[in-house]
C-alpha positions, 0 to 999 in steps of 0.5 A, spaced: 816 496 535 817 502 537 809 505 536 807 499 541 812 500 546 810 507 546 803 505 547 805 500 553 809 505 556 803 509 556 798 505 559 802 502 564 803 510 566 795 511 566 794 504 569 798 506 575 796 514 575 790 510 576 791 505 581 790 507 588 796 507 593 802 512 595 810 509 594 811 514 599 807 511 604 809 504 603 816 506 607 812 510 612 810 509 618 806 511 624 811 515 627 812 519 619 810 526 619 806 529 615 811 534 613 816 527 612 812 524 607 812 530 603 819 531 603 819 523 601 814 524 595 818 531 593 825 526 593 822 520 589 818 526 584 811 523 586 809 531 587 809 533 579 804 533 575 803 526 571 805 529 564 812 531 568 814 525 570 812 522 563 817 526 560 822 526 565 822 517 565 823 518 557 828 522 557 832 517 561 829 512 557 833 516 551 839 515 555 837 506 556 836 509 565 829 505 566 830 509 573 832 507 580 827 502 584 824 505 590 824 498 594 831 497 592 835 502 591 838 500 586 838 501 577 832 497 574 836 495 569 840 492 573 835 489 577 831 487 571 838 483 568 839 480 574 833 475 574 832 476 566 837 469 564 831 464 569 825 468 566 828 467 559 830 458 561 823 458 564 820 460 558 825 457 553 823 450 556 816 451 556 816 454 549 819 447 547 815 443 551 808 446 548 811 446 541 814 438 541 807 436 545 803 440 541 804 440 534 805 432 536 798 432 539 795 436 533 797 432 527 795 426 531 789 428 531 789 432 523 791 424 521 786 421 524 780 426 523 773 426 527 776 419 530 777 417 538 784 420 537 782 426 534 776 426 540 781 425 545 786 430 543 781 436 542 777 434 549 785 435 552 786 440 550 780 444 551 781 442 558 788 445 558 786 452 555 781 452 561 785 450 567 788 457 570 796 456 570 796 459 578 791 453 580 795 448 575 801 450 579 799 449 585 796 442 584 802 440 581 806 441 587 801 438 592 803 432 587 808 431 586 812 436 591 808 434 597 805 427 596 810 424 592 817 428 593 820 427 587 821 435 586 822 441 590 816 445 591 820 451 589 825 456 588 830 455 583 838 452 583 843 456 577 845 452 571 851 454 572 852 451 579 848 444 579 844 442 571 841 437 575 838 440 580 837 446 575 832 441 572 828 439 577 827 446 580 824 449 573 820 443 572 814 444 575 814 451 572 815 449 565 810 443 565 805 449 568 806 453 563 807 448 557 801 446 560 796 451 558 799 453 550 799 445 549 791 445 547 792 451 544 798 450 539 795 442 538 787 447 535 791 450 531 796 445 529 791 440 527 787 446 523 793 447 519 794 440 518 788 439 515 788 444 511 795 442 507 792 435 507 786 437 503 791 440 497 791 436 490 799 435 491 798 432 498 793 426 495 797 426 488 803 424 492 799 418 495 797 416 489 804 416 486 806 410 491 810 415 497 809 412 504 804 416 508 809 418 513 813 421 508 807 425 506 805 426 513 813 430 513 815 433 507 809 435 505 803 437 510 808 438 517 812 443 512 807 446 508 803 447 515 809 451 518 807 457 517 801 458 521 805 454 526 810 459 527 805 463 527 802 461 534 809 460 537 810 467 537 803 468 540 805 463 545 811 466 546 807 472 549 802 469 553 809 465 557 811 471 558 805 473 561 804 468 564 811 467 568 809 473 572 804 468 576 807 463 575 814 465 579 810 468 584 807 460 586 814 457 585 817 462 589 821 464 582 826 470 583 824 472 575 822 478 572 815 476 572 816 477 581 821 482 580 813 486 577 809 482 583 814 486 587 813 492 584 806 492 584 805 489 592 810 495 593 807 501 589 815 501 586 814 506 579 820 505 577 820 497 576 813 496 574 815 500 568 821 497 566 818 490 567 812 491 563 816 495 558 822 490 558 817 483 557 814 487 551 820 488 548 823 480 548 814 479 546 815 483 540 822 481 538 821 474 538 815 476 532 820 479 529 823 473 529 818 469 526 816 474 521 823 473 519 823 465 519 817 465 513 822 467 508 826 460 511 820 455 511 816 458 506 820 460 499 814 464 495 815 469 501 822 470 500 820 471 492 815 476 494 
């Protein structure tokens, strides 16, 4: 873990060195002299070597400093707790969604193997894999925000203040995003299906008399949890990602705008700490996963 999150902070440092642009100029403005902007840059530290800086925002990040924001004036970190609890709802509810309907849809379609159900399930979930989210997104408001009006086109209402407006807030968010890893997590759970409906014990426990929901339960939706974990925490990294564009359709104050704003703005600071705080949540939640193989699966615990 901490290997990758020395490689993404390295990259997104290459990426923006090589982006073009100056965050000093983004607060200038025709009457900013050419000695003012340079001063500007001298205070925010743009004028050092690359490596330099490197090294000085890894020895804040030693002391948990994800820096100060240029466009905010204040600490990342605190920016970034801020939004994190909507980000983290967003792709909780999105997560759940895609698991409930996709495992739901591919062991429809691993139980009725190379029929219409099994047709129409695999042709959905191709044509969910290849709708962009950002479009989605916006079809989903057309409908049912303008033409219909049963839920907000944007925004988002706390928890804490009104549950029920918060789940209309985040409602079209979370079918975006659910939409797009429900054709995935149903492809990979109909395999994974299939495979365990193809074992000796499977059919032997069909032989013996037990009902086929039975078998359907204990054995093949048990035995295909595994794989099934597995994607989950695949998924889990493309919300995240696709959070990012999402929050910005729906207006969303989320981390994923938060990077949208750094980006639009030049703001160094908070674009290195979003991107490396998203890889931080991705690669806890497949540690966690990998944990939850020795819960489902006890020859994993023996080894």
């Amino acid at each position: 873990m901490v290997l990758v999150l020395l490689l993404v902070s390295l990259l997104s440092f290459a990426i923006i060195a090589l982006v073009p642009g100056d965050p000093a100029a983004a607060f200038a403005d025709a009457s900013t002299s050419p000695e003012q902007l340079a001063r500007l840059r001298h205070e925010l530290g743009l004028d050092q070597p690359l490596g330099l800086q490197i090294l000085q925002w890894y020895g804040h990040l030693l002391h948990g400093d994800l820096g100060r924001s240029i466009l905010l004036n204040r600490p990342v970190s605190q920016a970034i707790a801020e939004r994190l609890p909507v980000t983290l709802s967003l792709t909780g509810i999105a997560l759940a969604v895609a698991l409930l309907v996709g495992v739901a849809l591919g062991t429809v379609a691993a139980v009725h193997r190379a029929r219409w159900p099994d047709q129409t399930v695999m042709a959905t979930a191709l044509l969910g894999l290849s709708i962009p989210d950002f479009w989605l997104g916006l079809m989903l408001i057309i409908l049912f925000a303008v033409k219909l009006g049963w839920l907000p086109s944007g925004g988002f209402v706390s928890p804490a203040e009104d549950p029920v407006g918060w789940l209309r807030s985040i409602a079209l968010p979370a079918a975006t995003l659910a939409a797009i890893q429900v054709g995935f997590i149903a492809r990979m759970t109909r395999v994974a299906v299939l495979d365990v409906l193809d074992q000796d014990y499977v059919r032997t426990a069909a032989a013996k008399g037990l009902g086929r929901t039975a078998v359907l339960i204990r054995h093949a939706l048990r035995n295909a949890l595994v794989p099934i974990l597995t994607v989950a925490g695949i998924a889990t990294g493309s919300l995240l990602g696709g959070a990012v564009i999402v929050e910005q359709v729906f207006s969303i104050p989320g981390v994923g705008r938060l990077i949208i704003g750094g980006i639009l703005s030049r703001d160094y600071p908070v674009i290195q700490g979003g991107l490396l705080f998203l890889a931080l949540i991705y690669l806890v939640v497949n540690l966690v996963v990998d944990l939850l193989y020795a819960a489902v699966d006890p020859r994993i615990r023996y080894e």
